[in-house]
C-alpha positions in Angstrom: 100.4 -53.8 -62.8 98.4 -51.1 -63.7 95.1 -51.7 -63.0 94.3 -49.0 -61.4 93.6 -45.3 -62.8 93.9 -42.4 -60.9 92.7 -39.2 -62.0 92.6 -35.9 -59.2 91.5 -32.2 -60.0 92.5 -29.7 -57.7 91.7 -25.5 -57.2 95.3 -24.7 -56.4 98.0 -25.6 -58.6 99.1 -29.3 -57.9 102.4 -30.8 -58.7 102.4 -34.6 -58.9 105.5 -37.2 -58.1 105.3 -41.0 -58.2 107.8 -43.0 -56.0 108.5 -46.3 -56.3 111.0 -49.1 -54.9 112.8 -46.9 -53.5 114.4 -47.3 -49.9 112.6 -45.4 -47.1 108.9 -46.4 -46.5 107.7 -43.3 -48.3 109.6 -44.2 -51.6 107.1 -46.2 -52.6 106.5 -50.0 -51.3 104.6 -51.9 -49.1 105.0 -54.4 -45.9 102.6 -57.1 -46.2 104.1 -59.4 -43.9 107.4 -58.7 -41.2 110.0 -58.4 -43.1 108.6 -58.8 -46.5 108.5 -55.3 -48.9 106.9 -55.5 -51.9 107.6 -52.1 -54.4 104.1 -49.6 -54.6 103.7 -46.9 -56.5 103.1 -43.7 -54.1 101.8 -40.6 -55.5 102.3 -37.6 -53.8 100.4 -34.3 -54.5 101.9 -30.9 -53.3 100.5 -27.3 -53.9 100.5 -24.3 -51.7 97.7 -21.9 -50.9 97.5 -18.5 -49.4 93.1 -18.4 -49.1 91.0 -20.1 -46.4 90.8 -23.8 -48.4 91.5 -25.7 -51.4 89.4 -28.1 -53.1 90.9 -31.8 -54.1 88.9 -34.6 -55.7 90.4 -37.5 -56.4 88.8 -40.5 -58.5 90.5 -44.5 -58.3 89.4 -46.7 -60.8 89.7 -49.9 -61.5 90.2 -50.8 -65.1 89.7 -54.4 -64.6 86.3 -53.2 -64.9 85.6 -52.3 -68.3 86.4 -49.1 -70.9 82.4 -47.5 -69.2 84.5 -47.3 -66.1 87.6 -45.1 -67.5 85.2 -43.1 -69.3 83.0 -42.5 -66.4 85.8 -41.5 -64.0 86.5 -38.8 -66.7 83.0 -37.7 -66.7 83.2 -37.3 -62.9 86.5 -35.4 -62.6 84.8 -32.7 -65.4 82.1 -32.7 -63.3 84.2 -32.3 -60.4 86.2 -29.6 -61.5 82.5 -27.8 -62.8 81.5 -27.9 -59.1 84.9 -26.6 -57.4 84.8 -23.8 -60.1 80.8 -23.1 -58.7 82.1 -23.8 -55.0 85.4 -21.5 -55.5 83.0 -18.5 -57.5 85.5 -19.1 -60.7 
């Protein structure tokens, strides 16, 4: 339904898949009840690293909220990637 925003910066290079509706658990739905599966989007974020760590931020927002929200959670994620650049020495 959309009303979420998801936004996710990361040092190493990411690759993002969304899964939805599709059969096994991790294919993207949801049990609420026995029984019951309702479809979810799943996001899934892979990336390989050869140093000691790897620095992921990742901002939800909820645009139900208001257009200072979306534009907030981009501040952030600039922000964010500012500070793993300063943590990482890049």
């Amino acid at each position: 339904n959309r009303r979420f925003s998801v936004a996710w910066t990361c040092s190493a290079a990411a690759r993002a898949a969304i899964a939805c509706g599709e059969p096994r658990p991790e294919g993207g739905w949801v049990a609420p009840s026995l029984g019951v599966r309702k479809e979810a989007p799943r996001l899934t974020l892979n990336f390989s690293f050869a140093g000691p760590r790897v620095t992921l931020t990742t901002i939800v927002a909820d645009t139900t909220r208001g257009i200072e929200d979306v534009e907030l959670m981009q501040r952030m994620v600039n922000d964010a990637s500012l500070m793993e650049t300063g943590l990482n020495g890049r």
